[in-house]
NULO-460269 format. One record per residue (C-alpha): x, y, z; residue number from 1. Coordinates in pm, whole numbers, plus 50000, padded with zeros to 5 digits. Example, Ala and Ser with C-alpha at 12.3 -4.5 7.8 and 13.67 -1.06 7.14 Angstrom:
REM residues 2
<dogu x="51230" y="49550" z="50780" num="1"/>
<dogu x="51367" y="49894" z="50714" num="2"/>
//
This chain:
REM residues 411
<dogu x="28013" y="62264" z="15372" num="1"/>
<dogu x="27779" y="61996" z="15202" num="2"/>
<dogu x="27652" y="62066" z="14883" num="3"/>
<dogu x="27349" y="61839" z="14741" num="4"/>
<dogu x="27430" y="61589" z="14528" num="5"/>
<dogu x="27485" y="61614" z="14204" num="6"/>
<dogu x="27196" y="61548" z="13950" num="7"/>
<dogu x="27428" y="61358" z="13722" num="8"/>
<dogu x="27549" y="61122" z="13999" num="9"/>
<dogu x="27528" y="60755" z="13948" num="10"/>
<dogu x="27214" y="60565" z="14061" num="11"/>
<dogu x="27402" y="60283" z="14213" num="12"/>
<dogu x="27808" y="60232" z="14288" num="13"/>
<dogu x="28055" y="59953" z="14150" num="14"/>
<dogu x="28162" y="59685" z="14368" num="15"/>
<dogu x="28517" y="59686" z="14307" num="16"/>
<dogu x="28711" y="59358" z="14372" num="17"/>
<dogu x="29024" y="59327" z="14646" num="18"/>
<dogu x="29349" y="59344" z="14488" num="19"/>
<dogu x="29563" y="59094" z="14630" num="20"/>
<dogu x="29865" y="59279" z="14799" num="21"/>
<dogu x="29621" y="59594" z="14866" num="22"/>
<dogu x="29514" y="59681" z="15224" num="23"/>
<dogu x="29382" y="60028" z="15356" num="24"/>
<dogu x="29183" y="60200" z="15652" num="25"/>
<dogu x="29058" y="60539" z="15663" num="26"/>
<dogu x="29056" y="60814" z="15952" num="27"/>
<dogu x="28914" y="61095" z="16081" num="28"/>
<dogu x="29244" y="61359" z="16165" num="29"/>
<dogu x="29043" y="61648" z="16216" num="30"/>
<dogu x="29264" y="61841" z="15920" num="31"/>
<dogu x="28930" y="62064" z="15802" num="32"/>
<dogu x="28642" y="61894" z="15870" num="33"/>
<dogu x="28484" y="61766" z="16112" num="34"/>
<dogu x="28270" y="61409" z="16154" num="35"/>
<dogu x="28420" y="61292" z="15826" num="36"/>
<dogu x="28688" y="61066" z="15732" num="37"/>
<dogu x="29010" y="61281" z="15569" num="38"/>
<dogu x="29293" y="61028" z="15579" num="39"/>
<dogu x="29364" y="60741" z="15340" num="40"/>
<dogu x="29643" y="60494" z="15405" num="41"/>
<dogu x="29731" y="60236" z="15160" num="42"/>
<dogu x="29942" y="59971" z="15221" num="43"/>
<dogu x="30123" y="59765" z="14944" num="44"/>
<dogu x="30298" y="59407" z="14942" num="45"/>
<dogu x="30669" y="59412" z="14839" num="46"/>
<dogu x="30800" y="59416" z="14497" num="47"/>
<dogu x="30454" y="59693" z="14403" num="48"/>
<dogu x="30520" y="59835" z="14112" num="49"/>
<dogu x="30452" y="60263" z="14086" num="50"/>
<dogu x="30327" y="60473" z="13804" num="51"/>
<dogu x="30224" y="60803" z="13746" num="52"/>
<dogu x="30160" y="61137" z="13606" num="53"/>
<dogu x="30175" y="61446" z="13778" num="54"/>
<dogu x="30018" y="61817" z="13724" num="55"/>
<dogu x="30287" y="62047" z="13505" num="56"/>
<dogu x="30130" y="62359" z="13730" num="57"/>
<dogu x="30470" y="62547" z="13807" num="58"/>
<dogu x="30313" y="62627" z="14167" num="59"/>
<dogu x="30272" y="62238" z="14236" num="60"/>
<dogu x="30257" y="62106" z="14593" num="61"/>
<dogu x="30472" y="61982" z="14811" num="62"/>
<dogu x="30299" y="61629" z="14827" num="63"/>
<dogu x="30312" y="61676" z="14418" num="64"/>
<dogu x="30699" y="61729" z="14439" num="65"/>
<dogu x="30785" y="61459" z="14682" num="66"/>
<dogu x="30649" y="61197" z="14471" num="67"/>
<dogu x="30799" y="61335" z="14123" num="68"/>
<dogu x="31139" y="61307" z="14296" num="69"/>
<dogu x="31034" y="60926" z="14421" num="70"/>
<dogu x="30832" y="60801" z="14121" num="71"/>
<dogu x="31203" y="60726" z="13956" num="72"/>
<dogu x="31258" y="60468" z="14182" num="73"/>
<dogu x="30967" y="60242" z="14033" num="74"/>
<dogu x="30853" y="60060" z="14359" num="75"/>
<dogu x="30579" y="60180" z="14602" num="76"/>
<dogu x="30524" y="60032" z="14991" num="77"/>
<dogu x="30270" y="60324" z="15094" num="78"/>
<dogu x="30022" y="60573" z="15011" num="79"/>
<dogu x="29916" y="60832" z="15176" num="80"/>
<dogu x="29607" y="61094" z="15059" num="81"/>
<dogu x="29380" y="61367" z="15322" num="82"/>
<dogu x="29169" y="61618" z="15209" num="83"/>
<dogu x="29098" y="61950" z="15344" num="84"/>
<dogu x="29467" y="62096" z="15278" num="85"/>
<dogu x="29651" y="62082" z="14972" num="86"/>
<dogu x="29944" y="62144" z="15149" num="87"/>
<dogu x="30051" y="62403" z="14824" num="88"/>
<dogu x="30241" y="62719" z="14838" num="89"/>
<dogu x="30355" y="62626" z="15232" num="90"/>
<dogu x="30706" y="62697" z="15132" num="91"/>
<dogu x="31013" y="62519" z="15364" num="92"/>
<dogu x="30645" y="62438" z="15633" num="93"/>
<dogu x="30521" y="62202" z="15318" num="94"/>
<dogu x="30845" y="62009" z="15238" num="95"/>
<dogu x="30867" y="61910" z="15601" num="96"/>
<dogu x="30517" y="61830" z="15637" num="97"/>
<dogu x="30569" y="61537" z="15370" num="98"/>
<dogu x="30894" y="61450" z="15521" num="99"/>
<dogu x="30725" y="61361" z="15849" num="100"/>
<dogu x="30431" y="61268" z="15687" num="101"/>
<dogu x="30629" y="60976" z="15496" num="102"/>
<dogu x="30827" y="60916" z="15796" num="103"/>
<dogu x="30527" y="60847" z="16042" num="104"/>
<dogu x="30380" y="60649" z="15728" num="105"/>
<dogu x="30725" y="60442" z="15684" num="106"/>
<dogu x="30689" y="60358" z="16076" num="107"/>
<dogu x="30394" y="60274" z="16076" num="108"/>
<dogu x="30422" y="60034" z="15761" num="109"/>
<dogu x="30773" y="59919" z="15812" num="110"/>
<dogu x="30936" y="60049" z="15527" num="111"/>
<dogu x="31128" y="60275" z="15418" num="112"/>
<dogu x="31007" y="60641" z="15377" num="113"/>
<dogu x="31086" y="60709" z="14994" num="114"/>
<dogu x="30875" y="60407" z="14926" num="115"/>
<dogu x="30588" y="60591" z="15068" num="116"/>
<dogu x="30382" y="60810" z="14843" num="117"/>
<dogu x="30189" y="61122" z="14900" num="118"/>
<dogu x="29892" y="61355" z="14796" num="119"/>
<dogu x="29690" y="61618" z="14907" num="120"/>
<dogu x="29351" y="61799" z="14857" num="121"/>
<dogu x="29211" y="62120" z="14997" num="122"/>
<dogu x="29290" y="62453" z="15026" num="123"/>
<dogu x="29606" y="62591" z="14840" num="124"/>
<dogu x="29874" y="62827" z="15094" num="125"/>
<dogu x="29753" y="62679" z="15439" num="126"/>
<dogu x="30084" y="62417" z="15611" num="127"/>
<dogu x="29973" y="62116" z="15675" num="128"/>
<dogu x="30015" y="61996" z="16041" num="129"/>
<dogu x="30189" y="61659" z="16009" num="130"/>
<dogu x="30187" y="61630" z="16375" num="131"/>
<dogu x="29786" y="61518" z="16330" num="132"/>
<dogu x="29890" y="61204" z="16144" num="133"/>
<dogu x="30090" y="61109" z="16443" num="134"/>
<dogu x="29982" y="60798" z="16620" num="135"/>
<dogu x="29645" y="60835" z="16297" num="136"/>
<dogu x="29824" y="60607" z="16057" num="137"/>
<dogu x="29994" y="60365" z="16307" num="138"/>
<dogu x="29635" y="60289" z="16431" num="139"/>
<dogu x="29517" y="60257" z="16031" num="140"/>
<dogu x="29813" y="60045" z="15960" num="141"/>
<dogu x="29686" y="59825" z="16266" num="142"/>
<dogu x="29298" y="59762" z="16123" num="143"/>
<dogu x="29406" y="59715" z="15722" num="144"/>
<dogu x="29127" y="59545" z="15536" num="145"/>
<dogu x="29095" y="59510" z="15157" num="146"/>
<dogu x="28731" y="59575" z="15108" num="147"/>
<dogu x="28539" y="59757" z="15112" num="148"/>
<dogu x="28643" y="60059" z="14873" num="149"/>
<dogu x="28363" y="60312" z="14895" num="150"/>
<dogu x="28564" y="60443" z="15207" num="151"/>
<dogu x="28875" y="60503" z="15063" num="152"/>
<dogu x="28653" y="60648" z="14769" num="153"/>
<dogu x="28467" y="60888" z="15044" num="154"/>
<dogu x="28789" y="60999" z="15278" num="155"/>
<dogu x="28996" y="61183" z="14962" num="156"/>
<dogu x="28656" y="61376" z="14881" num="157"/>
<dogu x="28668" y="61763" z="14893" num="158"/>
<dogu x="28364" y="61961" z="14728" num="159"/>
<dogu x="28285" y="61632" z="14537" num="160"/>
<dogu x="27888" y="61562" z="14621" num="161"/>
<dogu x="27955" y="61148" z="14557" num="162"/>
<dogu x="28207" y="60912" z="14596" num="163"/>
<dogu x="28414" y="60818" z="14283" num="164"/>
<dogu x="28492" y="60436" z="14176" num="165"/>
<dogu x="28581" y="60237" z="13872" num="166"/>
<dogu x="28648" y="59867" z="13761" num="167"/>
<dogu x="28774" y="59645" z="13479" num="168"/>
<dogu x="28945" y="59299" z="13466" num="169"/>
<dogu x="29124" y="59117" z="13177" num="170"/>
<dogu x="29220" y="58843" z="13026" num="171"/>
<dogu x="29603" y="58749" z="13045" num="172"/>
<dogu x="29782" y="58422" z="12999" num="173"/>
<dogu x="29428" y="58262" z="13058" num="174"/>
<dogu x="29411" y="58419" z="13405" num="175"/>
<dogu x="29190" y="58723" z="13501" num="176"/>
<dogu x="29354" y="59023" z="13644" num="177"/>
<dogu x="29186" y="59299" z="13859" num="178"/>
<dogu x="29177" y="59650" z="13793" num="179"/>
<dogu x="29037" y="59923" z="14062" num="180"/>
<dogu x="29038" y="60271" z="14076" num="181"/>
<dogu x="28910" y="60565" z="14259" num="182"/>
<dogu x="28932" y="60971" z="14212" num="183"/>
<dogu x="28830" y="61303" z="14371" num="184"/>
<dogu x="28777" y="61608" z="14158" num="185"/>
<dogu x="28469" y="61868" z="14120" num="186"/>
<dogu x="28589" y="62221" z="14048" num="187"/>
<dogu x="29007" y="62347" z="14005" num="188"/>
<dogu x="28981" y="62110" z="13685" num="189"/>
<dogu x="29136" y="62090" z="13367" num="190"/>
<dogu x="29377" y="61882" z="13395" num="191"/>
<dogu x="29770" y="61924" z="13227" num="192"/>
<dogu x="29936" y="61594" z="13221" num="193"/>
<dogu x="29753" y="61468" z="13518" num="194"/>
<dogu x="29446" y="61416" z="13744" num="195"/>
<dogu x="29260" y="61611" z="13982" num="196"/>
<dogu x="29384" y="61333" z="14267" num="197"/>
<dogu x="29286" y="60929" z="14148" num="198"/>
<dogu x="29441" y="60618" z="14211" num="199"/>
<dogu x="29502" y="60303" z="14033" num="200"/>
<dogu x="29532" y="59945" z="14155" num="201"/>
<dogu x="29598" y="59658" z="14047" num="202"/>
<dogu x="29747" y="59261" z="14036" num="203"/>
<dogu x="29859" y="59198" z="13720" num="204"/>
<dogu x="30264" y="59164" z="13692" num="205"/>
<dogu x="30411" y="59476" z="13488" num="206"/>
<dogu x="30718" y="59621" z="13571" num="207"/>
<dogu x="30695" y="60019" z="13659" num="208"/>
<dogu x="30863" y="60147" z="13294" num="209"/>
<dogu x="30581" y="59980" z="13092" num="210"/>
<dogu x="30273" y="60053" z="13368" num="211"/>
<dogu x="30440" y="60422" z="13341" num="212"/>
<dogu x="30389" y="60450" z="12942" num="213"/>
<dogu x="30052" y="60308" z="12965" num="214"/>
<dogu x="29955" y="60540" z="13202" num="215"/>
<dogu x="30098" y="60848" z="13007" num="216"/>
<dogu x="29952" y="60754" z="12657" num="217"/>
<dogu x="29615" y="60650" z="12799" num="218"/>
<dogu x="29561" y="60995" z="13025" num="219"/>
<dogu x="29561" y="61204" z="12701" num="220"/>
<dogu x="29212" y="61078" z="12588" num="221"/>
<dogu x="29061" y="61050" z="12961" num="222"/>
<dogu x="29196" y="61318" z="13274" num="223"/>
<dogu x="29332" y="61530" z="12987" num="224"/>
<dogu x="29029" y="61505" z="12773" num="225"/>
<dogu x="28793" y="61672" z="13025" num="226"/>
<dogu x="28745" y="62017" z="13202" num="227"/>
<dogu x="28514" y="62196" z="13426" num="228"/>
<dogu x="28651" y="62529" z="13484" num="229"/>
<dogu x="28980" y="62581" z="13275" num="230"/>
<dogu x="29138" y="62568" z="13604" num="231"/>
<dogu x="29454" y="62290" z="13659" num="232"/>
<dogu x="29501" y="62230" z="14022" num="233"/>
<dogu x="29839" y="62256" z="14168" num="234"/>
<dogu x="29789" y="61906" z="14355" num="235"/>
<dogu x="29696" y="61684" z="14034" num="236"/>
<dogu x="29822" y="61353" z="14094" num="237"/>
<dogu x="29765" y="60992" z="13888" num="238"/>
<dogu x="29916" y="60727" z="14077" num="239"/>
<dogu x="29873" y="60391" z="13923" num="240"/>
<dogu x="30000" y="60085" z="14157" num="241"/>
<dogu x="30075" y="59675" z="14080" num="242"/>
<dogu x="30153" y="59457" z="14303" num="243"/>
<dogu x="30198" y="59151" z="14028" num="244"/>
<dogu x="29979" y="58962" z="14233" num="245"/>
<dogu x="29754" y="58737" z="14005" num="246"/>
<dogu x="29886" y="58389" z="13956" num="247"/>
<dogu x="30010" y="58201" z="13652" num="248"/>
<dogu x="30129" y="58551" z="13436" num="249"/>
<dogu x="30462" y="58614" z="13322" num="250"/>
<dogu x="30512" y="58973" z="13385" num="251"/>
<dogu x="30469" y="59208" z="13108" num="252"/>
<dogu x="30818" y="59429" z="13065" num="253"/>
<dogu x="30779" y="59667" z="12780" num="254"/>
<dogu x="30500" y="59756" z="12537" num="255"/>
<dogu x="30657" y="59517" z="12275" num="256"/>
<dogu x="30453" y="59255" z="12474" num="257"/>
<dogu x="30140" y="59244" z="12242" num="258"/>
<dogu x="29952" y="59172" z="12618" num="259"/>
<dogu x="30027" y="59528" z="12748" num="260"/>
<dogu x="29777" y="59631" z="12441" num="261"/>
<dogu x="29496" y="59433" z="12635" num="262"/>
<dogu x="29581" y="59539" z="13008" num="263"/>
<dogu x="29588" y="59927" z="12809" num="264"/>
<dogu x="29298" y="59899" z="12711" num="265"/>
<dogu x="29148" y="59814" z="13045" num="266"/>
<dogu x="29330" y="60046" z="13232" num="267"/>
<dogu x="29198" y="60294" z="13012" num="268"/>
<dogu x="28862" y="60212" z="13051" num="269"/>
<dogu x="28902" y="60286" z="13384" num="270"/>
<dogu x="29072" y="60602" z="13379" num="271"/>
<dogu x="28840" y="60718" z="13108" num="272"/>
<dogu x="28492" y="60605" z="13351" num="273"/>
<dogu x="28664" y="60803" z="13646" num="274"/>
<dogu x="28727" y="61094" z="13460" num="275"/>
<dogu x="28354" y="61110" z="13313" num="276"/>
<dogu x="28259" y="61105" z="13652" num="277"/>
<dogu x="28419" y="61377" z="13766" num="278"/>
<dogu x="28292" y="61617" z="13464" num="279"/>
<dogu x="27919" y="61476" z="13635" num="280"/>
<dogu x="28040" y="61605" z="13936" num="281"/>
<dogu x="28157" y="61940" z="13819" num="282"/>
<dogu x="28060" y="62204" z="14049" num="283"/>
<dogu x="27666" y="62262" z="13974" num="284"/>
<dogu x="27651" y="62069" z="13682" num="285"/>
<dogu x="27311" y="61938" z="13556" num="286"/>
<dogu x="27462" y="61888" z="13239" num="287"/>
<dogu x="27720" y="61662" z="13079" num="288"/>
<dogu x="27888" y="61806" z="12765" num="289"/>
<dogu x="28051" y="61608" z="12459" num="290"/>
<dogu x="28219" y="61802" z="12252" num="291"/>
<dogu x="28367" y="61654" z="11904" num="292"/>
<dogu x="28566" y="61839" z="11627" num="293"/>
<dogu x="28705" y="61729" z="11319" num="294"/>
<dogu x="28848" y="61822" z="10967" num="295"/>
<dogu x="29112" y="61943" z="11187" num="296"/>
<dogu x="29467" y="62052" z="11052" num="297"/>
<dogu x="29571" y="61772" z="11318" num="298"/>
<dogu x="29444" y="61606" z="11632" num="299"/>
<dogu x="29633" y="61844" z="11857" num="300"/>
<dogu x="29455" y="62140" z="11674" num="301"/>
<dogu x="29121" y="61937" z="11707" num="302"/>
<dogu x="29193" y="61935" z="12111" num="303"/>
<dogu x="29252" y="62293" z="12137" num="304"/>
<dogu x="28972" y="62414" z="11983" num="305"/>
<dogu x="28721" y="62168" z="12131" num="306"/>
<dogu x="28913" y="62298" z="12461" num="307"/>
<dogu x="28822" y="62660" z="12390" num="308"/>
<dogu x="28468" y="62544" z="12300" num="309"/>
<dogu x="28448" y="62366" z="12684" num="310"/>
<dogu x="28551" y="62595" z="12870" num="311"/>
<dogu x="28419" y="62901" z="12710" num="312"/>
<dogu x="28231" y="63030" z="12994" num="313"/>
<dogu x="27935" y="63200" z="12723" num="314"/>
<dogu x="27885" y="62823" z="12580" num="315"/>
<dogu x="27876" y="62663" z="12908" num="316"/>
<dogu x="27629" y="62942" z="13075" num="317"/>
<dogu x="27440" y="62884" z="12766" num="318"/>
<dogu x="27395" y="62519" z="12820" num="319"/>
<dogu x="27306" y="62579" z="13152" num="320"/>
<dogu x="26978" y="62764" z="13018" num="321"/>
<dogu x="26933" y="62558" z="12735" num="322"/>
<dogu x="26958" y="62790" z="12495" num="323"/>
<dogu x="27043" y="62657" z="12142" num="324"/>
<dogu x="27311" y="62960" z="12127" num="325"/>
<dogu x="27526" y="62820" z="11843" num="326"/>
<dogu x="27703" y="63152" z="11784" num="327"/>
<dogu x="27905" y="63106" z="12077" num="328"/>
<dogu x="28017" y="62786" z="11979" num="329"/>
<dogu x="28140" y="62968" z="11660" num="330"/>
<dogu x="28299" y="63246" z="11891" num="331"/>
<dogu x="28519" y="62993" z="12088" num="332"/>
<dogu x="28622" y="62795" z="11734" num="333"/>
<dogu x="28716" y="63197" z="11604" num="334"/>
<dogu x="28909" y="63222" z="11950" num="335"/>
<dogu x="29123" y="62935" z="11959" num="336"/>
<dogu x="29411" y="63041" z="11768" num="337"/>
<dogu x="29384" y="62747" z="11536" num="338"/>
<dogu x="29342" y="62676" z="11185" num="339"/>
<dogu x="28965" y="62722" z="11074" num="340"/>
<dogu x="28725" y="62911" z="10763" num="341"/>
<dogu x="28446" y="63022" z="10886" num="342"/>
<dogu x="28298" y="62934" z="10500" num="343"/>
<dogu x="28364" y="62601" z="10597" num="344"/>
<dogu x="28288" y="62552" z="10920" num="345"/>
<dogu x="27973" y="62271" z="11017" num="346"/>
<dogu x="27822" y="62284" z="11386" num="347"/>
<dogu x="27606" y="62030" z="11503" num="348"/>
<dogu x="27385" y="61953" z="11825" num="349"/>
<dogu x="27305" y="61605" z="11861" num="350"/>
<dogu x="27260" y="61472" z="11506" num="351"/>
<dogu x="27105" y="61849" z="11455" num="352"/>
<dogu x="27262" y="62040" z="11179" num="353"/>
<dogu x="27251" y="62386" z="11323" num="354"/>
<dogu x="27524" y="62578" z="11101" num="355"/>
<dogu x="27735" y="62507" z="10803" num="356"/>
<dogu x="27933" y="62730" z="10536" num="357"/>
<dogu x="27952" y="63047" z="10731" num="358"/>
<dogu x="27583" y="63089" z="10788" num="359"/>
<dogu x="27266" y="62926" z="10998" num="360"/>
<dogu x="27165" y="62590" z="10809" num="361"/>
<dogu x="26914" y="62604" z="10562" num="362"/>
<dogu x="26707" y="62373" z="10749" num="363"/>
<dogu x="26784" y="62456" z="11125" num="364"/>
<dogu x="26475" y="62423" z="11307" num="365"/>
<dogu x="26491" y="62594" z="11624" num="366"/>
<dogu x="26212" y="62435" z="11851" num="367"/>
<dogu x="26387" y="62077" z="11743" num="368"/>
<dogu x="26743" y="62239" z="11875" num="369"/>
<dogu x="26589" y="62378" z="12183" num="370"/>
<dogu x="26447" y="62051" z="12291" num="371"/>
<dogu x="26757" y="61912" z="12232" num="372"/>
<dogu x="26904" y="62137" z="12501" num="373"/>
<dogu x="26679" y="62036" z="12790" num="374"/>
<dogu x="26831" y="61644" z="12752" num="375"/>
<dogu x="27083" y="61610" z="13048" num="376"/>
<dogu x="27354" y="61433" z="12808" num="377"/>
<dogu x="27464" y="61666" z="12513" num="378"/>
<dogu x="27693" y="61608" z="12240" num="379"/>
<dogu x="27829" y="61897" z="12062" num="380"/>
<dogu x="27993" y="61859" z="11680" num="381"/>
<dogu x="28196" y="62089" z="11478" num="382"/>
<dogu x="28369" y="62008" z="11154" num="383"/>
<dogu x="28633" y="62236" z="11021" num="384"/>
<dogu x="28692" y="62028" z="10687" num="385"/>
<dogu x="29068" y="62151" z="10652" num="386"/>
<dogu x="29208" y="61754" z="10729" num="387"/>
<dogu x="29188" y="61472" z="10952" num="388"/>
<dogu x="29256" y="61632" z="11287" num="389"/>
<dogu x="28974" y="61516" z="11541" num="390"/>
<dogu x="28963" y="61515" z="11900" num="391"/>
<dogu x="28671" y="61466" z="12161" num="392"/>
<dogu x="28613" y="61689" z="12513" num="393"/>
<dogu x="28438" y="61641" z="12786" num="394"/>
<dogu x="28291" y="61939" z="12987" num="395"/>
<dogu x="27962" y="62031" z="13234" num="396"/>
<dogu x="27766" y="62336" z="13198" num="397"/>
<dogu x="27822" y="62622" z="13428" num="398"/>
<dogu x="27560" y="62719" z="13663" num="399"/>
<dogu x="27463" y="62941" z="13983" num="400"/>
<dogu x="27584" y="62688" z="14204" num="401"/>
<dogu x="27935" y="62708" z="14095" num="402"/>
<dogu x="27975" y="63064" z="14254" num="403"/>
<dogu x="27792" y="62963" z="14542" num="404"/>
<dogu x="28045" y="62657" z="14630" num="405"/>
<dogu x="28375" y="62814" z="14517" num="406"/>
<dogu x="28249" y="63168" z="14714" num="407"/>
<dogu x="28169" y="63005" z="15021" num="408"/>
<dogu x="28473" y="62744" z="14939" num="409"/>
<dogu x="28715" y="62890" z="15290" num="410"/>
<dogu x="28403" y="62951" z="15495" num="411"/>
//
């Protein structure tokens, strides 16, 4: 079912560049829904590096297991992505379903069928038919093109209400080197070591152990850094890919190379733009949530209680009605089962101090606050003043519409 777009969706959409060694198509397979594409079938040059970073859900999928037991193996010839089953709790009918769906795939491509990777999106304990990629992805593999990207962006698309795309190039050995990168994810998110389902690509010559620790230290302060619901999927998958493409680079091996601190930082950029995106695309969001603490014991106490603040359904509902309801915010610090004095304790909204030493602020002007709350961009502070700890959330308000997509989500 369609659900109008998102007030927080981007006015206009990123024309990301080809990445040399990249080709896909999209299809329509008819795996949920009907007149829309649900198939996405990347094909890679040989010698592709792989990367990535998988959900730590102990009911993962099936597609989320095949590729934790392939990733290992460092090189990538395929991808495969639908939406409209996550092919999750399927049992022995899911493990065969990405068997043959990496078989077809491997035909298709001419490769081999462990050098095809796999995700899916959709609804968790329904088997997913493999038999309706058959003859689907030989006819994609026959019409690859390499632009443009706002179909792949479209086909992996569940309850998302727009398409989800990110860019970034850099600088390396005097040559410029292409970054693109696209992601699905609306509700089910709060990601654990992972992404809802997003996908990395790229030219620039890095061998898969060094791509793979860039990937891992840079998801901590983008997917993991955001939430909508407090709920982590059982299908979250970050797959980053390199084909090593771009001309005149030597390739970058380890992190000792002070020029995997530059392709890092764009890579980051890029995960960080595609996770923001999703949070704007949160299931009835209208409003985008920053939330900052620090004088934390630590940074991982820092994350934990902004965490509790995010996804604290009283904060969120109260955003939603833009009430200035800084109690709650107090609640979910009290909650979170981490160092804090309440004597101590700052909150801010905006650059608005609201409360500080365990009582409302002596100037807290609520008429200034409450205008504050009708802005569509909020950023939340709270400073605990025990030590240096600081960490920064990103969440969405909750809403009506959030019941009305996730109670209609199987109709």
């Amino acid at each position: 079912m369609a659900h109008p777009v998102s007030p927080l969706a981007p006015k206009t959409y990123p024309e990301l560049p080809t990445i040399r060694g990249v080709r896909f198509a999209t299809a329509e397979a008819g795996i949920k829904y009907k007149n829309r594409t649900d198939v996405l079938l990347v094909g890679f040059d040989e010698g592709t590096a792989v990367a990535g970073v998988l959900t730590r859900s102990k009911c993962s999928s099936a597609a989320v297991d095949w590729c934790r037991a392939h990733l290992p193996s460092g090189t990538a010839r395929a991808l495969v992505v639908n939406s409209g089953n996550a092919n999750a709790f399927t049992g022995m009918k899911g493990r065969k379903s990405v068997e043959r769906t990496a078989e077809l795939a491997a035909s298709a491509l001419g490769c081999k069928p462990d050098e095809v990777f796999l995700a899916s999106t959709g609804v968790i304990g329904e088997p997913l038919d493999a038999n309706k990629f058959e003859g689907v992805l030989e006819d994609m593999a026959s019409r690859f093109t390499e632009a443009p990207w706002m179909e792949p962006a479209r086909a992996i698309m569940t309850t998302d209400t727009f398409p989800k795309l990110a860019e970034a190039e850099v600088d390396l050995d005097g040559q410029v080197v292409k970054i693109a990168g696209i992601a699905k994810g609306s509700g089910m998110i709060a990601p654990d070591m992972a992404t809802m389902l997003s996908f990395v690509f790229t030219d620039a010559p890095i061998s898969a152990k060094a791509l793979q620790a860039l990937l891992t230290r840079h998801v901590a302060t983008s997917f993991n850094a955001v939430t909508v619901d407090s709920d982590t999927s059982t299908s979250d998958t970050l797959l980053a890919f390199a084909t090593g493409k771009a001309d005149g680079i030597e390739p970058i091996e380890s992190l000792d190379d002070p020029r995997a601190e530059s392709f890092g930082a764009a890579l980051h950029d890029v995960l960080f733009d595609l996770a923001l995106q999703v949070v704007r695309d949160g299931e009835g969001a209208t409003k985008q949530v920053a939330i900052t603490v620090d004088g934390a014991v630590d940074d991982a106490s820092a994350a934990r209680i902004a965490k509790s603040i995010a996804n604290s359904p009283l904060v969120k509902t109260a955003i939603a009605g833009e009430d200035a309801n800084w109690g709650r915010v107090v609640m979910a610090v009290g909650k979170a089962g981490e160092p804090a004095d309440r004597d101590l304790l700052a909150i801010r909204f905006g650059d608005l101090l609201v409360a500080e030493k365990g009582e409302r602020a002596a100037g807290y002007d609520e008429a200034a606050t409450s205008a504050y709350m009708k802005n569509q961009e909020l950023t939340l502070g709270v400073s605990l003043h025990l030590g240096n700890g600081e960490a920064t959330v990103y969440t969405c308000d909750l809403t009506h519409g959030y019941i009305t997509i996730n109670g209609d989500y199987r109709s």
